[in-house]
C-alpha positions as CSV (number, residue, x, y, z in Angstrom):
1,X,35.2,-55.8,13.2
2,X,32.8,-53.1,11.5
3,X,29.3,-54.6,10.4
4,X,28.1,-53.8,6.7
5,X,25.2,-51.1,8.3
6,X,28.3,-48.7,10.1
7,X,30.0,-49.0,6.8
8,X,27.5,-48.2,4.8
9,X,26.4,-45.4,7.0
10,X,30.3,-44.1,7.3
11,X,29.8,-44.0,3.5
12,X,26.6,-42.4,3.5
13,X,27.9,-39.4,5.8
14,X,30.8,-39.0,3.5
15,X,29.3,-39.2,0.4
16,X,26.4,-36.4,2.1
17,X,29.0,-34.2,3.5
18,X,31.2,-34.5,0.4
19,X,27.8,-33.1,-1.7
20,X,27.1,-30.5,0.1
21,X,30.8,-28.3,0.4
22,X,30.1,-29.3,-3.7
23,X,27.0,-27.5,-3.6
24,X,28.0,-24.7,-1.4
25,X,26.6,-26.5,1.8
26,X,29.6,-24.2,3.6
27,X,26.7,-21.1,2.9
28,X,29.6,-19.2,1.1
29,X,27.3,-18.3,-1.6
30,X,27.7,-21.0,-4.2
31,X,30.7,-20.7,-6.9
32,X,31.1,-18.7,-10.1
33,X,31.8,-19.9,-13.1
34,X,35.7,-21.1,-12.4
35,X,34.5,-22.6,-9.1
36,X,35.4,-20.4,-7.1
37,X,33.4,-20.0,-3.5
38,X,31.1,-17.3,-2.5
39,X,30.7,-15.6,-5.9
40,X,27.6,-16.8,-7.4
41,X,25.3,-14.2,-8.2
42,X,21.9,-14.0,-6.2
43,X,18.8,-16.3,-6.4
44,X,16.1,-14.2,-8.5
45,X,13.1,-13.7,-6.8
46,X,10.5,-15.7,-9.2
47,X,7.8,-12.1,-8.8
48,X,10.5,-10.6,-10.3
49,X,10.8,-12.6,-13.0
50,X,7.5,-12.9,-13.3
51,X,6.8,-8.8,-13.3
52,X,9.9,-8.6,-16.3
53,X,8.4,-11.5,-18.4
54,X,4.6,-9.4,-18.1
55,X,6.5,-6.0,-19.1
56,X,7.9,-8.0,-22.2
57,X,4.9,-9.5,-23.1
58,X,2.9,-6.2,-23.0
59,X,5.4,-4.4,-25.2
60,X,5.1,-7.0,-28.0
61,X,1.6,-6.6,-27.7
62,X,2.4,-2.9,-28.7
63,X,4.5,-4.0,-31.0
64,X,1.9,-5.9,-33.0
65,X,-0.5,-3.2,-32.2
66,X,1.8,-0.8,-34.0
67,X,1.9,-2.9,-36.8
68,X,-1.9,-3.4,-37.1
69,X,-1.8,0.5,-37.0
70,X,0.5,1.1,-39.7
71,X,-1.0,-0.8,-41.8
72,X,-4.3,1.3,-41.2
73,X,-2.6,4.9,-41.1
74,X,0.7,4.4,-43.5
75,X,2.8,5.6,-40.2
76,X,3.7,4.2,-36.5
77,X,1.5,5.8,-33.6
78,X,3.5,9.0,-32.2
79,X,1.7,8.6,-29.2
80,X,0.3,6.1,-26.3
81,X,-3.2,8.1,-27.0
82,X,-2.7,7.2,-30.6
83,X,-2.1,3.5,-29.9
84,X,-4.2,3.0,-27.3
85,X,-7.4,4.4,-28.8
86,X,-6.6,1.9,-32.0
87,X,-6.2,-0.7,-29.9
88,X,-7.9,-0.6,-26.3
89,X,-6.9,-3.6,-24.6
90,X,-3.3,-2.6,-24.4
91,X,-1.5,-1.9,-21.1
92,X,-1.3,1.7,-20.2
93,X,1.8,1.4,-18.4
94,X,3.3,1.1,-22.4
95,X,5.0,4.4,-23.1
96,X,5.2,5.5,-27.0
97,X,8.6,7.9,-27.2
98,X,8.0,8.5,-31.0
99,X,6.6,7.0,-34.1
100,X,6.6,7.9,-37.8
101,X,6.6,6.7,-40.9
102,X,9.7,4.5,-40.6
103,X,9.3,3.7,-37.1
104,X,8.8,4.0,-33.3
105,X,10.6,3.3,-30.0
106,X,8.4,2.3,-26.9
107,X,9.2,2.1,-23.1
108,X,7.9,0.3,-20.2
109,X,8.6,-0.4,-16.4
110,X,8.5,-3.2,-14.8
111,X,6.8,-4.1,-12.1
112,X,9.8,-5.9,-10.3
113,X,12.0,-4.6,-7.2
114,X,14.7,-3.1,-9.8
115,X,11.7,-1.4,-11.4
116,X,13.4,-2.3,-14.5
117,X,12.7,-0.7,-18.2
118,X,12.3,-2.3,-20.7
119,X,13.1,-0.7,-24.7
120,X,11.5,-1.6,-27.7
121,X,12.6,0.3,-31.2
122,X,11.8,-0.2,-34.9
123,X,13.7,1.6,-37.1
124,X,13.1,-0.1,-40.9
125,X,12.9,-3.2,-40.7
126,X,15.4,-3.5,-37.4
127,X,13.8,-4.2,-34.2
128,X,15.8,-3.9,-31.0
129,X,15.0,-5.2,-28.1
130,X,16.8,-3.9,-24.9
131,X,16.9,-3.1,-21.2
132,X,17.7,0.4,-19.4
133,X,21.0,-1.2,-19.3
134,X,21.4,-1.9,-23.1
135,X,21.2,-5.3,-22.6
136,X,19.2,-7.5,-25.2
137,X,15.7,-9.4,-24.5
């Protein structure tokens, strides 16, 4: 006769082993969106994340910072001299590709292990936000 403690222990293994070929415990590499073993992409490393968010943040900066110029000079800094000097605090790692009067487009790299770029364009009143890749922000 099995006493309560095996069976709840029997239980307890069952229901552990059970949860952990659910949560790829097998070390396949996880599951994809179907379910499917082994194709999960990778963890991201959180300095990476961390270094794309910054690269972000310092191109909105630049993007308010062109604004503030624009509405000083009637026209979008051409250069990262130009936008710099109006507005000092800005990273320097912020790279102005053009600006005029009905626009600008500005670059940056990321600090991450991709050393990815980051693409910010005005052109009227559209404002894209992409990666190297195309891909949205």
């Amino acid at each position: 006769m099995k006493t309560p403690c095996r069976t709840i222990t029997l239980a307890a293994t069952i229901a552990l082993a059970l949860a952990a070929l659910s949560c790829g415990g097998d070390d396949a590499g996880g599951e994809d969106a179907n379910g499917a073993p082994g194709s999960a992409a990778p963890a991201e490393a959180p300095e990476d994340r961390a270094a794309r968010v910054a690269a972000q943040t310092q191109l909105r900066n630049a993007q308010s910072a062109q604004e503030a110029y624009f509405q000083a000079n009637r026209t979008y800094a051409a250069s990262s001299g130009e936008l710099a000097a109006a507005d000092p605090r800005l990273s320097r790692r912020v790279v102005v590709e053009r600006g005029d009067e009905t626009g600008y487009e500005m670059s940056i790299e990321a600090s991450d292990s991709a050393g990815t770029t980051f693409i910010l364009r005005k052109q009227g009143a559209r404002v894209e936000r992409i990666d190297g890749g195309g891909k949205s922000w």
